[in-house]
C-alpha positions as CSV (number, residue, x, y, z in Angstrom):
1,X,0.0,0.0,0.0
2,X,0.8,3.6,-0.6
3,X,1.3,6.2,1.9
4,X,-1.6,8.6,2.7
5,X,-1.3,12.2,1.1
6,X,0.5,14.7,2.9
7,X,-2.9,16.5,2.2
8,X,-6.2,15.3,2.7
9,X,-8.3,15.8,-0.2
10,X,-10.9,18.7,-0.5
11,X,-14.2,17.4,-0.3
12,X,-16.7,19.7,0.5
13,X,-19.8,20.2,-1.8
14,X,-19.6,23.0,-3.5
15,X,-22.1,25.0,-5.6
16,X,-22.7,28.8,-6.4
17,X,-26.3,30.3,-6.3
18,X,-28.0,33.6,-5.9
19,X,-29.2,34.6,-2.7
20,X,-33.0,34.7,-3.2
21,X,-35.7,37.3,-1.7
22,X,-36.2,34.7,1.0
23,X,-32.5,34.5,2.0
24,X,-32.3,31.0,2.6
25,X,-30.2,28.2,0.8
26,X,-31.7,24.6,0.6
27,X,-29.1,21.3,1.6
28,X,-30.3,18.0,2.6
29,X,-34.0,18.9,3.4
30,X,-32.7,22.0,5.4
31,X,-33.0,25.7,5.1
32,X,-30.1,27.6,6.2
33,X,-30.7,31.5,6.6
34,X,-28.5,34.4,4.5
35,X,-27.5,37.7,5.1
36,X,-30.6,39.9,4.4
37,X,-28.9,42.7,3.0
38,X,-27.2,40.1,0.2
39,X,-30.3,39.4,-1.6
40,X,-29.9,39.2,-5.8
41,X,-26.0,38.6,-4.8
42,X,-24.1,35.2,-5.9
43,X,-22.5,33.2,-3.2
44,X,-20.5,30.2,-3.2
45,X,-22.0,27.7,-0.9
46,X,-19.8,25.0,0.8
47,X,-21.0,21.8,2.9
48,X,-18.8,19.3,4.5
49,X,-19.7,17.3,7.6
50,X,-19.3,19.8,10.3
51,X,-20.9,23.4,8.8
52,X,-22.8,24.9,5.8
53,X,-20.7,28.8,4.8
54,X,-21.7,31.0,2.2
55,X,-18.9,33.2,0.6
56,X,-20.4,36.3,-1.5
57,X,-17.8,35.5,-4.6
58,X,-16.9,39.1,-5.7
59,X,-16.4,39.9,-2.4
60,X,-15.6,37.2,-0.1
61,X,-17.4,38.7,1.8
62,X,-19.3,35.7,5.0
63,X,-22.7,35.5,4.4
64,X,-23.6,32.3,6.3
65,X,-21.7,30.2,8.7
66,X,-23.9,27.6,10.2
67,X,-23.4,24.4,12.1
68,X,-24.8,21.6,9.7
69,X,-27.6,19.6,11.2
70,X,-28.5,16.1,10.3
71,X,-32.0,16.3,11.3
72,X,-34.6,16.3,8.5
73,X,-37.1,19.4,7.2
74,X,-35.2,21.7,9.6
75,X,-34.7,25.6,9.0
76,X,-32.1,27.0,10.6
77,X,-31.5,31.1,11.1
78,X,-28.9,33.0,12.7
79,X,-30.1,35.6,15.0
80,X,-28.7,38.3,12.9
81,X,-30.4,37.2,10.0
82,X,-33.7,37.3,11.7
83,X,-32.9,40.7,13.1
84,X,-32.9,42.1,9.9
85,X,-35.5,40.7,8.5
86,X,-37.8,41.5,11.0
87,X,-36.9,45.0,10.9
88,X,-37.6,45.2,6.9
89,X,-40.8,43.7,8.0
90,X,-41.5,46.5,10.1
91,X,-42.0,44.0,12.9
92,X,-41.4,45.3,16.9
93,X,-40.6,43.1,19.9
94,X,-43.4,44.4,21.9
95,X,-46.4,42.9,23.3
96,X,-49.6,42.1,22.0
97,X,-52.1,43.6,24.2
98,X,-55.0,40.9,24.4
99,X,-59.0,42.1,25.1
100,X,-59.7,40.6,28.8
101,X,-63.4,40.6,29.5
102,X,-65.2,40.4,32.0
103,X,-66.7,36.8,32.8
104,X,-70.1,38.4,33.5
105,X,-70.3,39.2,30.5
106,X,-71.0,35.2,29.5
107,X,-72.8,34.5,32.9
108,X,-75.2,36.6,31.4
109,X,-75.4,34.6,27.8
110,X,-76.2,31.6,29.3
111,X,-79.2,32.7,31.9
């Protein structure tokens, strides 16, 4: 037998796409959330066993780095990522005031 390489071979997946309007990038059944502000940009996406990354390729610029899960029809977004996009949704973190009334109110709908 031969000796092993003094290198071990590349063998991530590779694969260049454009960063939709939904910034997410499908591999294995899973989403994996973009950087907002990259939309109509191409990234070079790269999967081996441990994480997903996203490389904008005029750039280089990082527009994904996520921990590659194994579990089926998951999506996965980074908190930065959802930041923004709530924002452009012109969603607030504040809360939802609810109409409490009075359970009189229904005594008196049933007699």
């Amino acid at each position: 037998m031969r000796p092993l390489p003094a290198r071990e071979p590349d063998v991530d997946r590779r694969w260049v796409t454009r960063v939709a309007p939904d910034p997410h990038l499908r591999f294995n059944t899973n989403d994996y959330s973009l950087d907002p502000n990259l939309v109509g940009r191409r990234v070079e996406v790269r999967a081996n066993q441990r994480e997903i990354t996203a490389v904008v390729l005029d750039t280089r610029e990082l527009a994904c780095r996520h921990e590659r899960s194994f579990a089926k029809n998951r999506t996965i977004t980074a908190l930065e990522h959802a930041r923004i996009l709530r924002e452009r949704r012109g969603e607030r973190d504040h809360d939802v005031v609810v109409e409490q009334r009075p359970l009189a109110v229904y005594d008196e709908l049933i007699a």
